[in-house]
Structures are given as structure tokens and as C-alpha cells.
C-alpha positions in Angstrom: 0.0 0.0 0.0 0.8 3.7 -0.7 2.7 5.8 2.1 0.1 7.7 4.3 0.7 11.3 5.8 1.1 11.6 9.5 -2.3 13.2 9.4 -3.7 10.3 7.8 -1.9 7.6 10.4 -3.4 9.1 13.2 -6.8 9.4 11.7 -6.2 5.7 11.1 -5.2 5.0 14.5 -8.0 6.4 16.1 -10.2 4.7 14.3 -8.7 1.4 14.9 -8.7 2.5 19.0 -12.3 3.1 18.5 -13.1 0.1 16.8 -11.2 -1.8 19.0 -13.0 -0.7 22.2 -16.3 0.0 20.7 -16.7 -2.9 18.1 -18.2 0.1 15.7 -16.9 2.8 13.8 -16.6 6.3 14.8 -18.9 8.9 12.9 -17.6 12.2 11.5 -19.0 14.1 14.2 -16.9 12.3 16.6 -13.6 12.4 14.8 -14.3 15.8 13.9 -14.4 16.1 18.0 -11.1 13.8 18.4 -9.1 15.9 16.2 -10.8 19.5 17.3 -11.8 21.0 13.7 -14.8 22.5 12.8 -15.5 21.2 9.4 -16.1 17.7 8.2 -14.2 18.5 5.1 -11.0 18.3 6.0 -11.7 14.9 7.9 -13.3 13.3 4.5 -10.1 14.3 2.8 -8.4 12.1 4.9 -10.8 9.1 4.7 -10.7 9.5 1.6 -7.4 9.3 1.0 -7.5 6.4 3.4 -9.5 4.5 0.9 -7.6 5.4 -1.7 -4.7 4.3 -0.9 -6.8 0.8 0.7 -6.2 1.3 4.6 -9.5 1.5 5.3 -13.2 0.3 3.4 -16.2 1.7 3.2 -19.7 0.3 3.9 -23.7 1.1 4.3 -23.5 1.8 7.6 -24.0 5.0 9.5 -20.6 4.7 10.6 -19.5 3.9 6.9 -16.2 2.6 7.7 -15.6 -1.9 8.0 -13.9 -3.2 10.7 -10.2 -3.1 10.2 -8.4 -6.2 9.4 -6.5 -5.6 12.8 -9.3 -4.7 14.9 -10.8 -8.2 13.9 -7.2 -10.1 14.8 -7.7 -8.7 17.8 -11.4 -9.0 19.0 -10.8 -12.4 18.1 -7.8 -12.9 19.9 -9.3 -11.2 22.7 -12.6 -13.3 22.7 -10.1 -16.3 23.4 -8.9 -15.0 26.6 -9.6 -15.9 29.8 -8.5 -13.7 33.0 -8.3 -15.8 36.4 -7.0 -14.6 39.8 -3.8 -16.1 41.0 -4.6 -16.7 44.8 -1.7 -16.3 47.4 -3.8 -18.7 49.9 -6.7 -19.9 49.7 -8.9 -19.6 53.5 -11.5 -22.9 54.4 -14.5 -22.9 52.3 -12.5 -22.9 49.2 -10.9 -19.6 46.5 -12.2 -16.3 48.0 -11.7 -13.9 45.4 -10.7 -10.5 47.8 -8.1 -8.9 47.7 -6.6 -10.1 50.9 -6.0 -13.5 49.1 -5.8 -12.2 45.0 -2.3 -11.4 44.5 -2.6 -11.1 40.6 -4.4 -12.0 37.3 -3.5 -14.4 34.8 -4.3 -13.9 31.1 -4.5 -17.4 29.3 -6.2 -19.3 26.6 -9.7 -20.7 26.5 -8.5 -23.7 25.6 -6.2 -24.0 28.4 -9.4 -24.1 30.6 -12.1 -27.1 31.2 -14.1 -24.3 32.7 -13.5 -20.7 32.8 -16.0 -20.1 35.4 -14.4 -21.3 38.9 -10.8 -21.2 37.6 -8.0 -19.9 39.5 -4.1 -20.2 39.8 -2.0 -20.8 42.4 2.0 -20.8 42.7 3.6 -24.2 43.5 6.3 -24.4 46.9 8.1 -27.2 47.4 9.3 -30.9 45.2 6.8 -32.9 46.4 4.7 -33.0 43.0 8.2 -33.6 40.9 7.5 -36.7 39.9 4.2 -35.7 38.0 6.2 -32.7 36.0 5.6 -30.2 38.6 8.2 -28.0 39.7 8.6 -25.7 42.5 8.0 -22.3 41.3 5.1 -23.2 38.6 1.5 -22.5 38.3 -1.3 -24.6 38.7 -4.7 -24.0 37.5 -7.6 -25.5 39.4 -11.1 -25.7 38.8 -13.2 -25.1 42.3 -16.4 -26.4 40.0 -15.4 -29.6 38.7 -15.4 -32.8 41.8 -12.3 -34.6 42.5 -12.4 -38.9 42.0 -9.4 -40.7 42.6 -6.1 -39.7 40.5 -7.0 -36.5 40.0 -3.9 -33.6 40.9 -5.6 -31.2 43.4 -5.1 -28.4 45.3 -6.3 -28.7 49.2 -6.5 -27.3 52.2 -5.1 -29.9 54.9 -5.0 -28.8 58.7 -5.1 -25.5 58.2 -2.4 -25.7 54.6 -2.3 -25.8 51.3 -0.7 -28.1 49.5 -1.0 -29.4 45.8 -1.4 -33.3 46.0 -2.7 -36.4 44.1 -6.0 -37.4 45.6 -6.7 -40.9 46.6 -9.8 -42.7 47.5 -11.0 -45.9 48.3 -14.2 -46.8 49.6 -14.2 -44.2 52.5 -10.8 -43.7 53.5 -9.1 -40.3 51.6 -5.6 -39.4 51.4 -2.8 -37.0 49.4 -0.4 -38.8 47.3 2.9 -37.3 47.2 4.4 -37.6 43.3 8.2 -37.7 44.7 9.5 -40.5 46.9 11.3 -38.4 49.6 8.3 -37.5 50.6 5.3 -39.0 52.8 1.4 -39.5 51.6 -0.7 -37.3 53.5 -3.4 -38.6 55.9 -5.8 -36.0 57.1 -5.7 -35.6 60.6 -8.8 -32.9 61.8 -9.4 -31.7 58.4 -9.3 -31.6 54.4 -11.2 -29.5 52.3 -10.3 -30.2 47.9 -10.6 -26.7 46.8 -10.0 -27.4 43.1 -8.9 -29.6 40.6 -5.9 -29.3 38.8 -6.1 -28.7 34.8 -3.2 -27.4 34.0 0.4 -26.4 34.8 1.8 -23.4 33.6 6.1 -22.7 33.9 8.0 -19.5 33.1 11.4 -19.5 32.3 
């Protein structure tokens, strides 16, 4: 495509921010606003030359102006998005999402998630999961919503800790199974509360 003039660009640009955040076009009136001039002239000189020169299309719309290719990569990247809270601890009765226990948010794929709703991360201490491919110092997302059977990686709250374990169970008795032989199998003494299955692992290097 032809060079456009700096004028142009940012004529471009604001109409890609505006798309962006509003899924619609700005009108003339509005542009004219943006950019403080008093006629629409000089701002159909530049969408004009914007079409010329094939930045932008036009279309029957009030707004007259498509959706940028751009714009579209990104709603659609942003529609596969989910945002979860990464939880420092997590209190009994399962993730409270305050901020005395949220200390960020993670942005990941919808894929990466058997249910967005209920999802939540947590950072990993300690070696005792090594054997399964989880490392101290990586991320854990759990699932509050989905019920735990036997095998499944979860993250519990035992007497008062939490602690990422294998859950085991058989007929009524339940226990943690460590995934690292230097360390023992957890039997609940007064309490344990599964506050979320584990559906994926997330490391940063």
C-alpha cells in the first residue's frame, strides 16, 4: 500500500482504537471532536485518501467505515482470553476472590481451561509433586467447579495448609499422594477441604 501522511496515520489510528474498544466505527462528528476541527471537510479528505490508498473500506452503515483487518485479529484474539485470579492462599471454604488473598491476574487461553468459570491459579512451593512434571515455582490452575475422583492432581486445604497433592480414595478412606519418593502420603488428621482440581500447569522460564 501507498505511504500515508502523519495526518492520515493518526486518523487511522484512532479509528482502529475506537473500533477496538467499541466494536463500531466512529462517525464524523466524533472524529471531527477527536481531532478539534470545525468542518467535516477536511476529515473526509483524509478518509478518503485512506481508501484510496486501501487502509480502510467503506460500507452502508451510519458509521460507513468496515472493521479493520487488525481490529478483527484482535477481538478475536481477545474473545479467546480468559482472565483468572492467582490466589496467594486460599482460606477454608474454598478460593475467596478479595483482595486479601488475590495477588494477581493471569491472562490465558480458553483452551487451556475445562471451565472458565471457577478457575484460578496458584504458585507451587516445594518438590513434592516432581514426579508428575511439577516444579517448584510453577502455576497450577484448578477448577473449584469440577469434583475430584481418585487420580486426579488437586489443590487442598489440609489442617489449616495448602498443599497441591494427588487425591486418593477408596471406599471411604481419603488421602494426598505425594508424586516424589522423599516425601510422605498425607493422611488428614482434623481436616481436608479439595478446593480445586488441577487442569493445568503453567512454567515461566
Amino acid at each position: 500500500m501507498e505511504p500515508i501522511t502523519e495526518k492520515q496515520e493518526s486518523v487511522l489510528k484512532f479509528i482502529e482504537d475506537y473500533q477496538f474498544k467499541f466494536g463500531s466505527s466512529p462517525t464524523l462528528r466524533e472524529m471531527r471532536e477527536h481531532f478539534n476541527v470545525s468542518s467535516d471537510n477536511s476529515i473526509l479528505k483524509h478518509l478518503k485518501a485512506l481508501q484510496e490508498k486501501g487502509y480502510i473500506e467503506k460500507d452502508d452503515t451510519p458509521r460507513g467505515i468496515k472493521l479493520l483487518n487488525i481490529v478483527k485479529e484482535k477481538l478475536t484474539a481477545a474473545s479467546n482470553i480468559a482472565r483468572i485470579p492467582l490466589l496467594g492462599t486460599i482460606p477454608a471454604g474454598g478460593p475467596v476472590l478479595s483482595e486479601e488473598y488475590v495477588l494477581d491476574y493471569f491472562e490465558v487461553g480458553q483452551d487451556m481451561l475445562k471451565k472458565p468459570q471457577g478457575s484460578f491459579a496458584l504458585r507451587v512451593s516445594g518438590l513434592s509433586m516432581i514426579d508428575a512434571g511439577i516444579l517448584e515455582g510453577d502455576f497450577v490452575i484448578a477448577n473449584r467447579d469440577i469434583d475430584p475422583k481418585d487420580g486426579d492432581i488437586v489443590v487442598a486445604l489440609v489442617d489449616g495448609s495448602n498443599t497441591v497433592k494427588r487425591f486418593r480414595k477408596k471406599g471411604h478412606q481419603v488421602w494426598l499422594q505425594a508424586e516424589n519418593s522423599d516425601y510422605s502420603d498425607i493422611e488428614p488428621g482434623e481436616y481436608l477441604e479439595v478446593q480445586g482440581v488441577v487442569t493445568a500447569v503453567i512454567r515461566q522460564y
